[in-house]
C-alpha positions as CSV (number, residue, x, y, z in Angstrom):
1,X,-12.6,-21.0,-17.2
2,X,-14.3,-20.6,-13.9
3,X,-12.3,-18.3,-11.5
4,X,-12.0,-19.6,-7.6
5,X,-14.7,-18.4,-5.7
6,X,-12.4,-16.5,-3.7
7,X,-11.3,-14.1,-6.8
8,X,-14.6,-13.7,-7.7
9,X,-15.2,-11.9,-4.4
10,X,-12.4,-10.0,-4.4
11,X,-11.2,-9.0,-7.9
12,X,-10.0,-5.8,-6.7
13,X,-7.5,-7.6,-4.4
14,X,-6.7,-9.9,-6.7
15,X,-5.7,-7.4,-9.2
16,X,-3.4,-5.3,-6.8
17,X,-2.0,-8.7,-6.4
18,X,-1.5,-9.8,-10.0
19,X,-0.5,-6.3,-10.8
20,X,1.9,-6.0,-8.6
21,X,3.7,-9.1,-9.2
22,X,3.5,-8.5,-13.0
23,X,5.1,-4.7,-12.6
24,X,7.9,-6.9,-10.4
25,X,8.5,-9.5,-13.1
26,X,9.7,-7.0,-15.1
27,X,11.2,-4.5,-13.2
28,X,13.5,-7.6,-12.0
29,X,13.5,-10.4,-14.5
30,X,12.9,-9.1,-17.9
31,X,15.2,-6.5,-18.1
32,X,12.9,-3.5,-17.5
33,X,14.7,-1.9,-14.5
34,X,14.9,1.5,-16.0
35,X,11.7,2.1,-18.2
36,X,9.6,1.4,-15.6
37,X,11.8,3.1,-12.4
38,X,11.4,6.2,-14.8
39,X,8.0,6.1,-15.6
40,X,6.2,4.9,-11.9
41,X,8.6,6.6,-9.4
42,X,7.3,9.6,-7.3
43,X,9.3,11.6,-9.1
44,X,10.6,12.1,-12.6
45,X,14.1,10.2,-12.5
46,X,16.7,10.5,-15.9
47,X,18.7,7.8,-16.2
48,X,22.6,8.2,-17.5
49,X,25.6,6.9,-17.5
50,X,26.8,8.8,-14.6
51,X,24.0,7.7,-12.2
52,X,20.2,9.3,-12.1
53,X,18.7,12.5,-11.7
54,X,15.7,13.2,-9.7
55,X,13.3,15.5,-10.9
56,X,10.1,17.7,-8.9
57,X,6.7,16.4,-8.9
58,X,5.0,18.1,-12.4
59,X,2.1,17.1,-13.9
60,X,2.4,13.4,-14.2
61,X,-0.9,12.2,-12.2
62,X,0.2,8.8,-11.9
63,X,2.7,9.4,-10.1
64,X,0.9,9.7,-7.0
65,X,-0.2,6.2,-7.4
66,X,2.6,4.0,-9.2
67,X,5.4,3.9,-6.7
68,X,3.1,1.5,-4.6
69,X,3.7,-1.1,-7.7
70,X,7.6,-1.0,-7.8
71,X,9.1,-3.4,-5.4
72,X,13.0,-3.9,-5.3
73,X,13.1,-8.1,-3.7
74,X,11.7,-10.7,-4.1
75,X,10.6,-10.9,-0.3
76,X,9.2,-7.1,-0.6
77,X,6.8,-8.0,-3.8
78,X,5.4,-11.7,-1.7
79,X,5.0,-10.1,2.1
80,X,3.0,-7.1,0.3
81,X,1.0,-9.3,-1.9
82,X,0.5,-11.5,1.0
83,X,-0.7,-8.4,3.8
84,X,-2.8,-6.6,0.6
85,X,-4.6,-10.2,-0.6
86,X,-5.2,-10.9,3.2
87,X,-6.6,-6.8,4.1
88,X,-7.8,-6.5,1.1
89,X,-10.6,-8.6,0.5
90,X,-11.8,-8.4,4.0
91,X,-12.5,-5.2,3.1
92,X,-13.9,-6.2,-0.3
93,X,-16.2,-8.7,0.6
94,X,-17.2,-6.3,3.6
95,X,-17.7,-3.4,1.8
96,X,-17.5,-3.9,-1.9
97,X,-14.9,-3.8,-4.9
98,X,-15.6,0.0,-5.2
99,X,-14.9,1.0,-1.8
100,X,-11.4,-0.6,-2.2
101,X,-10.1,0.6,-5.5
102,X,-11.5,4.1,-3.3
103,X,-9.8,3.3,-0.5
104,X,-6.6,2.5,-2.4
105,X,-6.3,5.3,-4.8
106,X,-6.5,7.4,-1.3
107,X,-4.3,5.7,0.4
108,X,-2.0,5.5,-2.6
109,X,-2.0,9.3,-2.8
110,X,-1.8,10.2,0.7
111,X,1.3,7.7,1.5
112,X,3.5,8.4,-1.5
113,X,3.0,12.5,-0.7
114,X,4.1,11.9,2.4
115,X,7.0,9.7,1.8
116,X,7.7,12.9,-0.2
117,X,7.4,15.0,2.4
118,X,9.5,13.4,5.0
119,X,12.3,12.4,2.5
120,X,12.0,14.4,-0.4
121,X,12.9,13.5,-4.2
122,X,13.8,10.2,-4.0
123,X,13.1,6.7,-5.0
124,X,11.1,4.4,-3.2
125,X,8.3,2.0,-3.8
126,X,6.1,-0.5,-2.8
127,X,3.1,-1.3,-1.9
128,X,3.4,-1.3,2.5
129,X,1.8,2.3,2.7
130,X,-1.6,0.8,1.1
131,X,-1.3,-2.3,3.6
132,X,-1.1,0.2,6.3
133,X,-4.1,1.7,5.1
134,X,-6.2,-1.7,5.1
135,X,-5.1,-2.9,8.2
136,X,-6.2,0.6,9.6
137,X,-9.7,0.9,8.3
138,X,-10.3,-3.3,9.0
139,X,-9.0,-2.1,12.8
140,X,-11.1,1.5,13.6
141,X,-14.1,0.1,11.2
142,X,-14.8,-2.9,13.2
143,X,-13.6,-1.6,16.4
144,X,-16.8,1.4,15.9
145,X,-19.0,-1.3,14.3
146,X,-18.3,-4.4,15.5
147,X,-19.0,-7.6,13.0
148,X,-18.4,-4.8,9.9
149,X,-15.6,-6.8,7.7
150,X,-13.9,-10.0,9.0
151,X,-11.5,-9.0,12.0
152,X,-8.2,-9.2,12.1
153,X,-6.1,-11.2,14.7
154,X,-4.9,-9.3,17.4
155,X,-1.4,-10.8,17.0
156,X,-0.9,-9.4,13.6
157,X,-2.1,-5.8,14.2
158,X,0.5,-5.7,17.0
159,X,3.4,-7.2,14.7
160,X,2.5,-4.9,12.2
161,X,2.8,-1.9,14.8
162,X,5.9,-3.1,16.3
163,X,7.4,-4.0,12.2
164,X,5.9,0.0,12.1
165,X,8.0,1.2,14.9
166,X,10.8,-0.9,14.4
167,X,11.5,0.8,11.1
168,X,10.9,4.2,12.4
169,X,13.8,3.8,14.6
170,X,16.3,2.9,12.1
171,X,16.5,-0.7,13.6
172,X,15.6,-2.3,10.0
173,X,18.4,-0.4,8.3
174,X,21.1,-1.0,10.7
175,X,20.3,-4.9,10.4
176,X,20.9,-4.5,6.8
177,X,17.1,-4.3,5.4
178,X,18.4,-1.3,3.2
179,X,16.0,1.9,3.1
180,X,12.3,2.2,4.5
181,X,9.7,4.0,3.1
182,X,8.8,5.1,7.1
183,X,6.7,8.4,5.9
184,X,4.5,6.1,3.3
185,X,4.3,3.5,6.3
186,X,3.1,6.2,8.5
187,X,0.7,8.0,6.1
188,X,-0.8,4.5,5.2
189,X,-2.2,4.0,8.4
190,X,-3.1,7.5,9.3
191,X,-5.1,8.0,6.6
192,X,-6.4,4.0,6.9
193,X,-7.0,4.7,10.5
194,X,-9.1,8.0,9.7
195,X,-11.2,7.0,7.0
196,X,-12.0,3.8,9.2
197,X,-13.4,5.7,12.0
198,X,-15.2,8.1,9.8
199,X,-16.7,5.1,7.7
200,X,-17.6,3.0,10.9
201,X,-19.2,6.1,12.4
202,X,-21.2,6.4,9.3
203,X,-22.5,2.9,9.0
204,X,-23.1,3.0,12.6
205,X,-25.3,6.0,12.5
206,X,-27.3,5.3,9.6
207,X,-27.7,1.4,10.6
208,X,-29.4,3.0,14.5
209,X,-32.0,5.3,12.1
């Protein structure tokens, strides 16, 4: 069976997609709520029947990249598939499927440590620090090379700014929108933003030789 032109473009999106809603599917529906909390969260987590404890960051590697494919609602997993699927293959089609599993990875990294940082052991999830991170690099990338990937309308990189500051003054969590991830929000787009510019800078500099 043919895939849809679309997913052949941008498998890498696709599969953050598919992935994604998979890890959800079971983390939700089939009963998996506690394997996979204790195998993909940031931290080593030991569940009883008094509650959970939270562990340091050891030697699990993964670690630094799974918490992006644990979402807790419905409406979490489809906005985040929805931003990644519409970031994501701008960037693919723009720059290839190897620059965005790169770009991911990174941004994976980066986010979840700094989630970390700000809040400590703790459990959180999702995928919003890596859709940060795209909207980022599509924004500094085209704005230093103009034409680069397939730009983004202005009206959605200010909602996503404003959703940005919004949850970074507690206004999300006092309407009832439970917890925020603000640090992996924030280190999503500062390290999108960066490697944007330093990317654009590049392709500019070796397209004027």
């Amino acid at each position: 069976m043919r895939l849809p032109n679309s997913i052949q473009r941008a498998p890498v999106s696709f599969a953050l997609v598919a992935l994604s809603s998979l890890v959800f599917l079971g983390f939700k529906e089939l009963g998996l709520y506690g394997p996979l909390l204790q195998l993909f969260n940031f931290v080593p987590l030991e569940l009883t029947s008094r509650g959970g404890q939270l562990g340091q960051p050891g030697g699990d590697w993964w670690r630094f990249v799974t918490p992006t494919l644990l979402h807790f609602s419905w409406m979490h997993v489809v906005f985040n598939c929805l931003w990644i699927w519409e970031f994501g293959r701008r960037i693919e089609v723009g720059l290839g499927s190897v620059h965005l599993l790169g770009l991911y990875l990174t941004s994976a990294v980066f986010s979840n440590s700094l989630q970390y940082f700000v809040a400590g052991p703790s459990i959180f999830g999702g995928m919003s620090g890596v859709v940060y991170a795209f909207m980022g690099f599509i924004w500094t990338g085209n704005a230093l090379r103009p034409g680069w990937m397939e730009p983004l309308p202005p009206a959605i990189v200010g909602f996503m700014l404003v959703w940005l500051l919004v949850g970074m003054v507690g206004a999300l969590e006092i309407l009832g929108a439970g917890a925020i991830a603000n640090g992996a929000h924030l280190g999503g787009l500062i390290i999108g933003v960066s490697l944007g510019g330093a990317f654009g800078l590049m392709s500019r500099s070796s397209r004027a030789r």
